[in-house]
C-alpha positions in Angstrom: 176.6 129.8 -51.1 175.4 128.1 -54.3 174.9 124.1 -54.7 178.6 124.1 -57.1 180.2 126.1 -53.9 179.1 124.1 -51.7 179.9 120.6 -53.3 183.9 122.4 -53.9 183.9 122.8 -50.7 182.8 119.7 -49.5 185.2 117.9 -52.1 188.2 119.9 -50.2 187.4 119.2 -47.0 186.9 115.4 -48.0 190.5 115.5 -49.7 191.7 117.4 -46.8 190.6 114.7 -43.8 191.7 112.0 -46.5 195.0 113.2 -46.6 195.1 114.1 -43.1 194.8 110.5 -41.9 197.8 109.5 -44.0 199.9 112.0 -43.0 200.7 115.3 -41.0 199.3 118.5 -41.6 202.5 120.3 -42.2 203.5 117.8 -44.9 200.2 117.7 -47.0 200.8 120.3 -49.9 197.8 122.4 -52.0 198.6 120.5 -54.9 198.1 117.4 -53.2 194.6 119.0 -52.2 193.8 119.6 -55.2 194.7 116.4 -56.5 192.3 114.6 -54.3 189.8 116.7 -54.7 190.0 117.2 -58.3 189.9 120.7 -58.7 192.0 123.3 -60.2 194.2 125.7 -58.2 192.1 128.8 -58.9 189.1 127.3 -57.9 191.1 126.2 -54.6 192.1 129.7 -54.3 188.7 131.4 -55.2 187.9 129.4 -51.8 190.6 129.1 -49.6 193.6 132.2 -49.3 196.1 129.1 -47.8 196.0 125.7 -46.7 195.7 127.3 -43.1 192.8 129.4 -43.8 191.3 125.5 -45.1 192.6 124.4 -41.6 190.5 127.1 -39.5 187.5 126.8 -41.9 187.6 123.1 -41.4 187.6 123.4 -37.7 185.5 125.6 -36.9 182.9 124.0 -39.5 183.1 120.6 -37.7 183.6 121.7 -34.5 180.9 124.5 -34.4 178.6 121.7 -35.8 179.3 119.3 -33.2 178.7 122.1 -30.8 175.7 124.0 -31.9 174.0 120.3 -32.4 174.6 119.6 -28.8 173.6 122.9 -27.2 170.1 122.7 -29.5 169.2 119.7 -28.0 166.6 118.7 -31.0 168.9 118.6 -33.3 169.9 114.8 -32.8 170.9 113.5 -35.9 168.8 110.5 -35.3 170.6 109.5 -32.3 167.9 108.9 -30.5 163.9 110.0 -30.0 163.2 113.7 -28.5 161.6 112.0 -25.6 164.9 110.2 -24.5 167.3 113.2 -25.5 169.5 113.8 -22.4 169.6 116.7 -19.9 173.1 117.3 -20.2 174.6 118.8 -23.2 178.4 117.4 -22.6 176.8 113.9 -22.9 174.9 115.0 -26.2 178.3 116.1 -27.8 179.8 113.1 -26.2 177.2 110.7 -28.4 177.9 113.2 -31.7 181.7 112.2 -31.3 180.8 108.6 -30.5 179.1 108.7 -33.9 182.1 110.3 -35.2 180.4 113.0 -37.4 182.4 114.6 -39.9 185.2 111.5 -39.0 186.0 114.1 -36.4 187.5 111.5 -34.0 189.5 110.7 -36.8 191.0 113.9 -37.0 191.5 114.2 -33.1 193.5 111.2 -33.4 195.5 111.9 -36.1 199.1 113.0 -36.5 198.4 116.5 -36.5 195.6 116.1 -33.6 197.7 118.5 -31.4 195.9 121.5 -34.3 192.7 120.1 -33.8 192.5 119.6 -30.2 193.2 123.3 -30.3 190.4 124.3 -32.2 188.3 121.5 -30.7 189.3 123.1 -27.0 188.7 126.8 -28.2 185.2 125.4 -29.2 184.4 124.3 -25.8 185.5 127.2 -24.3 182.3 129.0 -25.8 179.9 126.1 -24.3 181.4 125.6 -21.2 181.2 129.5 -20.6 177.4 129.3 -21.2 176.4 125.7 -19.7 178.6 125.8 -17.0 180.1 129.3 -15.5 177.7 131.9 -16.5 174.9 129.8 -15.0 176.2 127.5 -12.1 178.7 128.5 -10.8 178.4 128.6 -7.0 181.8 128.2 -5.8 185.2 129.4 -6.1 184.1 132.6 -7.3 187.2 133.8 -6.2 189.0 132.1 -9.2 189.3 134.1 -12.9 186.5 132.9 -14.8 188.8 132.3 -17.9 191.1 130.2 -15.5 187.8 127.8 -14.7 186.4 128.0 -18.4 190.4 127.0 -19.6 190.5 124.3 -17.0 187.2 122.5 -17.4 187.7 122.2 -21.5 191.0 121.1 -20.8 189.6 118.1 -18.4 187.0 117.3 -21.2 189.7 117.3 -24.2 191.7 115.3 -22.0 188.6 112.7 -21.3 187.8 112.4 -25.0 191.8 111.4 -25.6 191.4 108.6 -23.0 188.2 108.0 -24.4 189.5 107.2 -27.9 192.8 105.7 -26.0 190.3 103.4 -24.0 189.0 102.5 -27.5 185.8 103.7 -26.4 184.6 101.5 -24.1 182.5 103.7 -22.3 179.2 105.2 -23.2 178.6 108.8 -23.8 176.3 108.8 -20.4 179.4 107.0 -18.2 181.7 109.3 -19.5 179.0 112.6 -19.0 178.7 110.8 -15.6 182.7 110.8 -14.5 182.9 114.2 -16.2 180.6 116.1 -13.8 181.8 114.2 -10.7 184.7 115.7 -11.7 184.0 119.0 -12.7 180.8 120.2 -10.7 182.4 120.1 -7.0 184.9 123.1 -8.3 181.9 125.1 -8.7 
């Protein structure tokens, strides 16, 4: 993608998270996109087929970015020095949504958070499949591995909620911490 693509795009996805914290997904139009963006309709099109291709495109963008950066544990975004990186990779992502890259915390707070908590949750899925089940799992082997994978991203969406509810006022280690009390005796 060339350097005008890429700064189109980045202009939507601005405009769309803009809009997004004023108001629900389902009531934000294309033209209003474009609008705050300032772009033309074909050049929004040449892009995006809908306003829910945007959405997925969006999601999967941040959210495989927040992801990949915390399985490659050298990618740290200056969060802190490669000596003092931690072991665990939940608490890495946990310190990329405390630094709320991409204003993603923003979006899993806003009014239409229940679409990206979906996409946020099918993200996990993929990491917690690798980190956790393919590799440690020593219990409960009896249980569907989809049923385990499901359940443990569910439990870690459902931290970050109280998390932001809690207005953040524990660290990314506490939280890795009360996460893997929580999660490592089921397997």
């Amino acid at each position: 993608m060339d350097r005008r693509q890429q700064k189109t795009r980045q202009a939507v996805f601005s405009a769309f998270t803009k809009l997004l914290k004023r108001k629900r997904y389902g009531k934000i139009t294309v033209q209003e996109i474009l609008d705050e963006a300032n772009i033309g309709r074909s050049t929004f099109y040449a892009h995006f087929g809908t306003k829910d291709e945007l959405l997925e495109v969006v999601c999967k963008e941040l959210f495989g970015h927040i992801i990949d950066s915390a399985v490659d544990q050298t990618h740290t975004h200056g969060l802190y020095s490669n000596d003092t990186a931690p072991q665990s990779v939940f608490c890495h992502l946990l310190q990329h949504l405390q630094e709320n890259d991409n204003h993603i915390l923003d979006l899993l707070s806003c009014e239409s958070s229940e679409i990206f908590l979906r996409y946020f949750k099918e993200s996990l899925n993929e990491l917690i499949q690798i980190q956790f089940v393919n590799h440690d799992r020593k219990k409960n082997l009896d249980l569907p591995q989809d049923f385990l994978v499901n359940h443990i991203s569910g439990s870690f969406v459902e931290m970050v909620l109280w998390w932001l509810k809690d207005k953040k006022k524990h660290t990314p280690e506490e939280l890795d911490q009360y996460f893997r009390a929580v999660i490592l005796p089921i397997l």
